[in-house]
NUVEX-439438 format. One line per 3 residues: number of its first residue (from 0); their letters; for each residue z, y, x of C-alpha. Coordinates in pm, 1 decimal. Layout:
// NUVEX-439438
NUM	A	Z Y X | ... .
This chain:
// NUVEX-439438
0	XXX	12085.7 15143.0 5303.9 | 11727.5 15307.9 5233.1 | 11570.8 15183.8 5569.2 .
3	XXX	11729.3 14809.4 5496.8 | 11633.8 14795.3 5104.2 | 11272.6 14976.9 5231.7 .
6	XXX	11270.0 14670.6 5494.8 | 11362.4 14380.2 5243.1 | 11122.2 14534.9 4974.6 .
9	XXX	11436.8 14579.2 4774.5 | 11585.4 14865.8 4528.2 | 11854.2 15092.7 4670.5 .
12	XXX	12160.1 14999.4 4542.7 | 12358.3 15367.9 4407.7 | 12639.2 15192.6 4614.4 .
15	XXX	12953.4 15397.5 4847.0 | 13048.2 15191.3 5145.8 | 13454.5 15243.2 5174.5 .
18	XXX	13547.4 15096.0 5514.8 | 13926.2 15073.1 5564.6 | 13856.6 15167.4 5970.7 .
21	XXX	13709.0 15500.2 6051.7 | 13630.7 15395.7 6373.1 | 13460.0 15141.7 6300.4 .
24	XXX	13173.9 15086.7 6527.4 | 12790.4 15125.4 6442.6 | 12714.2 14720.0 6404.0 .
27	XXX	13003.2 14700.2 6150.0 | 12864.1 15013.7 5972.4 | 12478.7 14845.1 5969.2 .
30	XXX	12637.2 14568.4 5832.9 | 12795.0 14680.6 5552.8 | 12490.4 14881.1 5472.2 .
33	XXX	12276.5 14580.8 5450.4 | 12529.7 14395.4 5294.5 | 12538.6 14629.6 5007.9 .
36	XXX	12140.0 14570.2 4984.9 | 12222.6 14211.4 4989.7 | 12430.0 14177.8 4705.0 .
39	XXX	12257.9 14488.4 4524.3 | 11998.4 14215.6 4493.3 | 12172.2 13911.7 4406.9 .
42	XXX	12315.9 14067.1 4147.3 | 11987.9 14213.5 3975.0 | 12104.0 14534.2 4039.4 .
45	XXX	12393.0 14588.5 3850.3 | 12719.2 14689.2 3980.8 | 12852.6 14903.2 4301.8 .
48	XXX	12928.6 14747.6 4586.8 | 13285.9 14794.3 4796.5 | 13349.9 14688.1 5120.2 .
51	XXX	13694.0 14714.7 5244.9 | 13722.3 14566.7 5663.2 | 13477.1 14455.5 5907.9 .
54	XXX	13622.6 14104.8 5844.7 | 13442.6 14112.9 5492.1 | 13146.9 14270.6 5547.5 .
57	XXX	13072.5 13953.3 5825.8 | 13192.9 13747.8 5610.5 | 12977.1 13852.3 5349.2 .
60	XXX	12669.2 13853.0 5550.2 | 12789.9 13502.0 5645.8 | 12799.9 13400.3 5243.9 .
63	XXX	12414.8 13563.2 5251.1 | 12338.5 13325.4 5536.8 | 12451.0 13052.6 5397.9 .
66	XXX	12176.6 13057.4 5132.1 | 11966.5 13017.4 5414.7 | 12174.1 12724.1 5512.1 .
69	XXX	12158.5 12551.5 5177.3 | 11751.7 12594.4 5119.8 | 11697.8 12484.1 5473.4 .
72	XXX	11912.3 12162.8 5486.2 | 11742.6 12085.7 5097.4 | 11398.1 12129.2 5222.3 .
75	XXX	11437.9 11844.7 5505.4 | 11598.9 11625.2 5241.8 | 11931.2 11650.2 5442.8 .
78	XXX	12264.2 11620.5 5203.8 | 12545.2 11797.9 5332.2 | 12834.4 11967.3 5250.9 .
81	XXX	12877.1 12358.4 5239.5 | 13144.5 12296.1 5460.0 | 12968.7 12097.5 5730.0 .
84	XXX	12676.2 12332.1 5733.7 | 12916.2 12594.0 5856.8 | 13112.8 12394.7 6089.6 .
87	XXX	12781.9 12236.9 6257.1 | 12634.4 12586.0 6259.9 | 13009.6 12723.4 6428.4 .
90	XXX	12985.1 12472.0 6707.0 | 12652.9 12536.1 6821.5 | 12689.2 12881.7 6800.9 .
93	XXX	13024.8 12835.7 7021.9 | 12876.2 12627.3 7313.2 | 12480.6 12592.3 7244.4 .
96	XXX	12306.8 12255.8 7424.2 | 11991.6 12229.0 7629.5 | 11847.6 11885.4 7449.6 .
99	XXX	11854.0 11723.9 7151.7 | 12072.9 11447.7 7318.9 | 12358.6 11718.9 7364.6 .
102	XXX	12335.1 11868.9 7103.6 | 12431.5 11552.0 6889.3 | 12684.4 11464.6 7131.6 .
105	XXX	12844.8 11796.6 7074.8 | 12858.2 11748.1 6674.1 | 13044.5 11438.0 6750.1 .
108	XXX	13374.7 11661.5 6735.7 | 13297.6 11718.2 6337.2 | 13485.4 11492.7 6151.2 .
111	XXX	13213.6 11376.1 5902.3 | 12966.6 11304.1 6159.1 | 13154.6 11164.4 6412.0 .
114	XXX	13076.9 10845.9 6255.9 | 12716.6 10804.0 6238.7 | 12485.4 10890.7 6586.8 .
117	XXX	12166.4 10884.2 6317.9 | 12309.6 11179.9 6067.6 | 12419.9 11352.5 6397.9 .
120	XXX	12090.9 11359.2 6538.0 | 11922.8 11450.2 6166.0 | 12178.2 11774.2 6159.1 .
123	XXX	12088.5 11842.9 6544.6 | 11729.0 11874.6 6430.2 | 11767.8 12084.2 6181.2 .
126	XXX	12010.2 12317.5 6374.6 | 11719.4 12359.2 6627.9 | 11456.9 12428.7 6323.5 .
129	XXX	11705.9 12704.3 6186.8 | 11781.8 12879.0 6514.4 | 11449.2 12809.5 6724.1 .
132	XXX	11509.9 12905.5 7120.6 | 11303.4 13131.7 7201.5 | 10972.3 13056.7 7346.4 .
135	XXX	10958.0 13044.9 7700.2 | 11298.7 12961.9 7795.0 | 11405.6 13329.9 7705.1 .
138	XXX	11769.6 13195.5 7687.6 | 11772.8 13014.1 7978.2 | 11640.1 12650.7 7918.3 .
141	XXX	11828.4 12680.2 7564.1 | 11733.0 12383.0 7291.1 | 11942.1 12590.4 7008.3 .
144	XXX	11876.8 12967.5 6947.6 | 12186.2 13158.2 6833.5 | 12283.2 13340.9 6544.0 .
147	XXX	12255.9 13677.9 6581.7 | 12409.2 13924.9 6609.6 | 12692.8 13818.2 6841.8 .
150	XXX	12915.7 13923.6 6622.2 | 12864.6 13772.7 6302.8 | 12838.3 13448.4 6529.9 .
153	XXX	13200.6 13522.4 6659.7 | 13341.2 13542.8 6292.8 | 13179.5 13255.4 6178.5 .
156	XXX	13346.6 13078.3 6492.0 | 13659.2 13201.9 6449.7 | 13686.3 13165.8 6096.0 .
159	XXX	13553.8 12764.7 6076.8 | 13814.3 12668.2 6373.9 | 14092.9 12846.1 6251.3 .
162	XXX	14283.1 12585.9 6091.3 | 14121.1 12348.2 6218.2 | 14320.2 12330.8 6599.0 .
165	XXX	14308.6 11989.1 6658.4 | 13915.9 12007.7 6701.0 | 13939.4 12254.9 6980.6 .
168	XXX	14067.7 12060.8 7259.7 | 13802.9 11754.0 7173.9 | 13525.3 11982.3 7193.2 .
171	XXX	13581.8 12176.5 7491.0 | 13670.8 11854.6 7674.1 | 13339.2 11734.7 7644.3 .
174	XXX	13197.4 12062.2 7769.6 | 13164.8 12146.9 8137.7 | 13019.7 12430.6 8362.0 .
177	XXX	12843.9 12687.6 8180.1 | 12857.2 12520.5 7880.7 | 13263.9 12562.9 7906.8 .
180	XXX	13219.7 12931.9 8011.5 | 12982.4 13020.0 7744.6 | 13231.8 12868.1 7443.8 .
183	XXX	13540.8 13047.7 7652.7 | 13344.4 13372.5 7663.0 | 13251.1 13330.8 7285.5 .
186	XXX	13643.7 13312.7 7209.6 | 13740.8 13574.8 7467.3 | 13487.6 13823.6 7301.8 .
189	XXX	13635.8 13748.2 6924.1 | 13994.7 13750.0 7049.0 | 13981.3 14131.3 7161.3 .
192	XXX	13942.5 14219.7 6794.0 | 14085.6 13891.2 6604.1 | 14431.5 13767.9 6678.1 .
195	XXX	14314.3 13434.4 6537.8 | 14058.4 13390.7 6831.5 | 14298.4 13481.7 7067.2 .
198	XXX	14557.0 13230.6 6928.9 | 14288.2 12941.3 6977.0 | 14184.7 13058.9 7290.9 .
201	XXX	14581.2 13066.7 7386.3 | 14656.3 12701.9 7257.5 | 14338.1 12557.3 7418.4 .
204	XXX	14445.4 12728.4 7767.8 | 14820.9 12558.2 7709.8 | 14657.8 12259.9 7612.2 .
207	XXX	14416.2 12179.3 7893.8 | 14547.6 12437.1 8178.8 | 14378.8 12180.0 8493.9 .
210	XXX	14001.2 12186.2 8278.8 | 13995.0 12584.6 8175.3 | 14167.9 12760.9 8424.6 .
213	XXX	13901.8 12812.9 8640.0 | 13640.2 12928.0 8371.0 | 13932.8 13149.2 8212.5 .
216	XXX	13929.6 13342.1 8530.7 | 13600.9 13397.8 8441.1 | 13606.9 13496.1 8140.2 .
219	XXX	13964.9 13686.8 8202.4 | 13801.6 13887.6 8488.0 | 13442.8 13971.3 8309.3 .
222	XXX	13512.4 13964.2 7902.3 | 13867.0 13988.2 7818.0 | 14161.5 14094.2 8064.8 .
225	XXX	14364.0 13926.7 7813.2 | 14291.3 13584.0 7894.5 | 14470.1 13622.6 8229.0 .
228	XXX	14809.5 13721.4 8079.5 | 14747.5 13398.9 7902.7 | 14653.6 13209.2 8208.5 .
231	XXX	14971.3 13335.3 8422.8 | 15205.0 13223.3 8078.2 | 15091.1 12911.9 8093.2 .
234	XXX	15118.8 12852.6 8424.4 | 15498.3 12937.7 8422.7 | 15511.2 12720.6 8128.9 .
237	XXX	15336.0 12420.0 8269.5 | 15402.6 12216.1 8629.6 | 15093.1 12220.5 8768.9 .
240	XXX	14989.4 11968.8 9051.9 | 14923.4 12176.9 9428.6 | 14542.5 12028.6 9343.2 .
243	XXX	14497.7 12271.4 9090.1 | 14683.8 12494.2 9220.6 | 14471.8 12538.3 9498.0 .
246	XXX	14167.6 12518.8 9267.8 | 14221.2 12787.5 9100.5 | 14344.9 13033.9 9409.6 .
249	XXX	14022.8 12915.6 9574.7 | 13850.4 13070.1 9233.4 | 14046.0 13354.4 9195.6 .
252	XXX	13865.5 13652.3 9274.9 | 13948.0 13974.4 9541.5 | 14043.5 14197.0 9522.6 .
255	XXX	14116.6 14243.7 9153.8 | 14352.7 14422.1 8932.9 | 14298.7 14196.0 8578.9 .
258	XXX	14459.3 13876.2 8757.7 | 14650.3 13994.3 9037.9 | 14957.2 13880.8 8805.3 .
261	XXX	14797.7 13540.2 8771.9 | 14696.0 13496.9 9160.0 | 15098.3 13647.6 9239.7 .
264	XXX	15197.5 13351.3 8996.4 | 14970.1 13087.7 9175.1 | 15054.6 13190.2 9495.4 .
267	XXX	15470.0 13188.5 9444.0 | 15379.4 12814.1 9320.7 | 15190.5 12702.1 9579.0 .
270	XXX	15424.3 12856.5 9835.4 | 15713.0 12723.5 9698.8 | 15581.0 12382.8 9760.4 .
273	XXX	15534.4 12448.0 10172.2 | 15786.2 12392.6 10417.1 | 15930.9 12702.7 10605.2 .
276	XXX	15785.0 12845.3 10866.1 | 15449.0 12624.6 10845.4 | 15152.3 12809.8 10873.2 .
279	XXX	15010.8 12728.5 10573.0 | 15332.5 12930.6 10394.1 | 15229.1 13186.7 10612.1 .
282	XXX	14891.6 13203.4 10537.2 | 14964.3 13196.0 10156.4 | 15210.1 13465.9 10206.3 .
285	XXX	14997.8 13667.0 10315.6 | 14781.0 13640.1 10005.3 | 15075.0 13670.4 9795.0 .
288	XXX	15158.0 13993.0 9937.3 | 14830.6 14102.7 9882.4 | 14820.3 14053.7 9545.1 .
291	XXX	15203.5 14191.5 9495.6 | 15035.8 14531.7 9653.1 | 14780.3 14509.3 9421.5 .
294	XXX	15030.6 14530.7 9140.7 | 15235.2 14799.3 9279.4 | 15565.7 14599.9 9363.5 .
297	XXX	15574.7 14713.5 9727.0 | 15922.4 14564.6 9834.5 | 15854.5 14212.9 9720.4 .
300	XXX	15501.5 14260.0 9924.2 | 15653.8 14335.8 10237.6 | 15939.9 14060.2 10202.2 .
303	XXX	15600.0 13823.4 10202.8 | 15453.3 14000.1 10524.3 | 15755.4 13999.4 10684.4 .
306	XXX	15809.0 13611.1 10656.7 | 15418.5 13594.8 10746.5 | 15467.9 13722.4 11035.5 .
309	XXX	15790.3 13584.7 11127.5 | 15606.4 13254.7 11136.0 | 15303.0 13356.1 11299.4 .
312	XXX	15512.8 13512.4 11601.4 | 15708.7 13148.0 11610.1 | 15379.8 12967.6 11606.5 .
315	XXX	15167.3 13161.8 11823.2 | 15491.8 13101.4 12107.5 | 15403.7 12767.8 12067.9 .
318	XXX	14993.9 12774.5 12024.9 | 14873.8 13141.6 12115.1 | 14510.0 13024.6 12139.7 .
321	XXX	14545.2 12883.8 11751.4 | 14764.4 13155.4 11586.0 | 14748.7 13464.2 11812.2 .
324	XXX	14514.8 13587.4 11574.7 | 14642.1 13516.8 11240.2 | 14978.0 13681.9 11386.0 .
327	XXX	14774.8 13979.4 11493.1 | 14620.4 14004.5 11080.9 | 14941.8 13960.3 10936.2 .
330	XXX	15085.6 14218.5 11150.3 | 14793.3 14467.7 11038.1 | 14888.4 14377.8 10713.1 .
333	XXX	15242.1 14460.7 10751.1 | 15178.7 14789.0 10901.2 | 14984.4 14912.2 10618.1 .
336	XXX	15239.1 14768.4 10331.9 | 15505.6 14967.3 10609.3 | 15269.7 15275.9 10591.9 .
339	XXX	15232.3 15281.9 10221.3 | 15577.6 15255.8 10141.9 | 15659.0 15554.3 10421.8 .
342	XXX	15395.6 15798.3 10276.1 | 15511.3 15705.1 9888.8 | 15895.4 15770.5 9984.5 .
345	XXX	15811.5 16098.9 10277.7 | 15536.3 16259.7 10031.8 | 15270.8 16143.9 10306.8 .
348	XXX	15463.8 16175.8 10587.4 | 15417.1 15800.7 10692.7 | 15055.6 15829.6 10784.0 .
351	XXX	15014.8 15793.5 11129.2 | 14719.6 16005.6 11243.5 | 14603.4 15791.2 11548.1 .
354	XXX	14540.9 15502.3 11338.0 | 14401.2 15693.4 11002.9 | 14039.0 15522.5 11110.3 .
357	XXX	14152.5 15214.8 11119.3 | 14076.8 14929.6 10877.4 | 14267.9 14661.3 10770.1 .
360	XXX	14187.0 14342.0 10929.6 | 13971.3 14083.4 10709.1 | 14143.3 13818.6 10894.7 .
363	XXX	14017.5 13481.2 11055.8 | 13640.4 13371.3 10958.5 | 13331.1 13155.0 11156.4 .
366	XXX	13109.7 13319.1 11330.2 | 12812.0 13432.7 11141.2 | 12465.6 13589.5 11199.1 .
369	XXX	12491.2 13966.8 11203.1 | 12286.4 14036.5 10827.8 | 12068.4 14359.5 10814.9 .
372	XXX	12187.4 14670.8 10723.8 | 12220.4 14698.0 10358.7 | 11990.4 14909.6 10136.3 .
375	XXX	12211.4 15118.3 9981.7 | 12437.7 15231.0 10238.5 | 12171.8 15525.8 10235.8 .
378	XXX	12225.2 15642.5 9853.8 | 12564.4 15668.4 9876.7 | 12673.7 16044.7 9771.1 .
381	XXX	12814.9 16244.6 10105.3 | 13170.8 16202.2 10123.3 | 13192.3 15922.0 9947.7 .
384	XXX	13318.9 15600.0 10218.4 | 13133.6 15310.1 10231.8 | 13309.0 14979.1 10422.1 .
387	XXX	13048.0 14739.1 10524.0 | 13123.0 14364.5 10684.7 | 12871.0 14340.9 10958.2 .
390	XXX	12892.4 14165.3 11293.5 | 13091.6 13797.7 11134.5 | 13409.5 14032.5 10945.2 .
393	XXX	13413.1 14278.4 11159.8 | 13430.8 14609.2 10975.9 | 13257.3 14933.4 11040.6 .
396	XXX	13156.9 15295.9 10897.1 | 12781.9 15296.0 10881.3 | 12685.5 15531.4 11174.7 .
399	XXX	12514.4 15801.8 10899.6 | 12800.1 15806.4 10659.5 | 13119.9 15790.6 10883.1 .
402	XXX	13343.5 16022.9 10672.3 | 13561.1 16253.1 10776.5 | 13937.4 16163.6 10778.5 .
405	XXX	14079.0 16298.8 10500.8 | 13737.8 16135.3 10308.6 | 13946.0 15779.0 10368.1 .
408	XXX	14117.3 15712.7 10055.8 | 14459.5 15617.6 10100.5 | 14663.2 15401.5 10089.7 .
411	XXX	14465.7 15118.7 10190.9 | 14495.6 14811.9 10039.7 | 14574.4 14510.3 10256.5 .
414	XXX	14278.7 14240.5 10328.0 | 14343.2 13861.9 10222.6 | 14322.4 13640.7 10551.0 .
417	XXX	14039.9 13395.3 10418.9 | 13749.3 13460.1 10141.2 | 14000.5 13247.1 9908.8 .
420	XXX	14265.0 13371.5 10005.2 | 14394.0 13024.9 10107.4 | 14556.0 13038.0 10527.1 .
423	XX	14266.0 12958.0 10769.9 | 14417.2 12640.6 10892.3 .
C-alpha cells in the first residue's frame, strides 16, 4: 500500500487487507492493496478499508475504472449509460478488432446500439481513445488496446455476460479465426477460477458445437483442459453431421492426454457411421485405439486393433499393392497394445527383447525431402531418448544419442496411421 499511495501521490490509508483466501495469488494481493489506496482517497481519508474475495477487490478496481469511463465518454460529448459503458468495454475486451469497421460491427450485439451504425461507430472511437493499441503493432495489428491486467478484464467479462446468455451466441457467431480463439481463450482463462465463465463457455459450446469445436480444441488443449470435458459432453449430447465430425478429428491434436476422451468420442462416431470391414473403419480404428491407449483402457484398444487388422488382412487379399502396408502398421500397432497388456499383467515379462529397439510404425505418408538434422538433437541430456522423423516417416535414433535399451521408456505408445489421424485412403 506505501509503494501504490507513494505512486498515486496519495496518503496511506491505516487500512488491514482481510482476504477470505490465503492462497490467494500475488495479482489478487496487489490489487487489494491498491484498492485500499483507491478508496482511502475517495473517501478523504476516513474510514478502513475491508476486502473480503478476489471477486471484490476486481470488482472494486472495476467501480475505480469506471470513473475513468464516465469522464472519458463526458469529455467527447458521448451520452451513455453506466451500463453500456461496461458492456461496450466487456466486448472489446472479449474479442478485440483490427479496424474501426469491426469494431462497430462487433458492438452491434449490444442491445442499445444495435440500432444505430452512427452511435456504434461514435462508441468504437472512443473505445480506441480509452485503450490505445500500442504503437507499432505491439499487439499484433490490434485497433483496440486491452484492459489490463488480464484479469480484471476477465471479471469484467464475466460479470457483464452473466445474465445476459442470449448475447453470447450472436456475438461469437459473428467472430471467426483468431478473433473466435481469442474470445474462447478469454472465457477458458476466467472459467478455471469462475464457475460463471465456465457455464457460458459450456452453453455457447452446446449451442454452436459445428462453429467452436475446432477453436475449443484449442483453447481445451493450451488454456483450460476443462473445455474438452465440455466438448466430448456435447458431442454425446448433440448428432453431429460426419462433416464435422471429420473436421474436428482432422484438428484434434497427437498425441495428447487433455482430449484423448474427446478424439475416443469423435472417433466411436465417425466409425459408427462406416460400413464393416471398409478401410476407412479400419483406418479410424486404428486412431481410436490410439487414443483408447492413451487413456489407459487397454482392452477396448485392442478390440479396435484387432478389427483393424482383421480388415486390412481381408483387403490386402484382395489389393496387396494398396493395403499391404496399412495391414503391416496396424499389425505393429497391435503388437505393442499385445505387449503392453503382457508386461502390465506378467510384471514385465511381455517384453520381447529382440524387438525392444523397435519403434512403432508412423504409418502411411508421401514421400518427402529428407530435412536436416535438427539442432537440438545435440543438447539433449545423455540418456535421455530422442525419436526423430527423418527420411519421409521413417524413424530413427540419432547416431550420437542411440540409448541404451533399458534408456527406451516403455511401454510405447502406439503411432496414429495419418498426421490426422484420419485412414490414408
Amino acid at each position: 500500500m506505501t509503494a501504490f499511495a507513494g505512486r498515486l501521490g496519495a496518503a496511506r490509508p491505516d487500512a488491514r487487507l482481510l482476504l477470505d483466501d490465503p492462497g490467494a495469488v500475488v495479482l489478487v494481493v496487489h490489487a487489494a492493496a491498491l484498492l485500499a489506496v483507491l478508496d482511502h482517497a475517495v473517501a478523504g481519508g476516513g474510514g478502513s478499508v475491508r476486502v473480503y474475495s478476489a471477486g471484490e477487490v476486481l470488482s472494486g478496481l472495476l467501480g475505480h475504472e469506471a470513473r475513468y469511463w464516465h469522464k472519458s465518454a463526458v469529455a467527447r460529448g458521448l451520452v451513455l449509460d453506466t451500463g453500456v459503458q461496461r458492456l461496450a468495454v466487456a466486448v472489446a475486451c472479449l474479442a478485440g478488432a483490427g479496424s474501426e469497421t469491426e469494431a462497430a460491427g462487433l458492438l452491434a450485439c449490444v442491445p442499445d446500439l444495435a440500432g444505430s451504425a452512427e452511435r456504434r461507430g461514435q462508441v468504437a472511437r472512443w473505445l480506441h481513445d480509452l485503450y490505445p493499441a500500442p504503437a507499432g503493432g505491439g499487439m499484433g495489428g490490434e485497433w483496440l488496446g486491452a484492459l489490463r491486467p488480464d484479469r480484471v478484464a476477465e471479471h469484467l467479462v464475466t460479470s457483464e455476460l452473466d445474465g445476459r446468455g442470449e448475447l453470447v451466441p450472436g456475438l461469437l457467431a459473428g467472430l471467426g479465426g483468431d478473433r473466435l480463439v481469442r474470445a474462447l481463450t478469454v472465457l477458458g482463462r476466467a472459467a478455471r477460477d469462475d464457475g460463471r465463465a465456465a457455464r457460458l463457455l459450456r452453453g455457447a459450446v452446446e449451442d454452436d458445437l459445428e462453429h467452436l469445436a475446432v477453436p475449443a480444441l484449442a483453447v481445451a488443449a493450451e488454456t483450460n483442459p476443462d473445455v474438452a470435458g465440455m466438448l466430448t459432453a456435447a458431442l454425446t449430447a448433440a448428432s453431429v453431421p460426419k462433416p464435422v465430425l471429420e473436421q474436428i478429428a482432422g484438428a484434434l491434436p497427437y498425441p495428447t492426454f487433455a482430449l484423448a476422451g474427446t478424439a475416443v468420442e469423435v472417433f466411436q462416431q465417425l466409425a459408427a457411421g462406416t460400413a464393416p470391414g471398409s478401410s476407412e473403419r479400419a483406418g479410424l480404428l486404428i486412431g481410436l485405439s490410439n487414443r483408447l491407449g492413451a487413456l489407459g483402457r487397454r482392452e477396448e484398444a485392442l478390440a479396435a486393433i484387432e478389427e483393424a487388422v482383421t480388415a486390412y488382412r481381408a483387403l490386402a487379399q484382395a489389393r496387396p499393392d494398396v493395403f499391404l502396408p496399412d495391414l503391416a502398421m496396424s499389425l505393429n500397432n497391435q503388437s505393442v497394445f499385445l505387449s503392453v497388456g503382457a508386461g502390465a499383467a506378467g510384471g514385465g515379462a511381455g517384453r520381447d527383447r529382440g524387438s525392444r529397439h523397435r519403434l512403432p510404425c508412423p504409418g502411411p505418408g508421401p514421400p518427402r525431402r529428407v530435412p536436416a538434422r535438427p539442432r537440438d538433437v545435440a543438447e539433449q541430456p545423455v540418456g535421455v531418448p530422442v525419436c526423430r522423423s527423418w527420411g519421409g516417416g521413417r524413424r530413427r535414433w540419432p547416431r550420437s544419442r542411440k540409448p541404451s535399451p533399458s534408456a527406451v521408456p516403455w511401454p510405447r505408445p502406439a503411432l496414429r496411421c495419418s498426421p490426422a489421424g484420419m485412414p490414408a485412403r
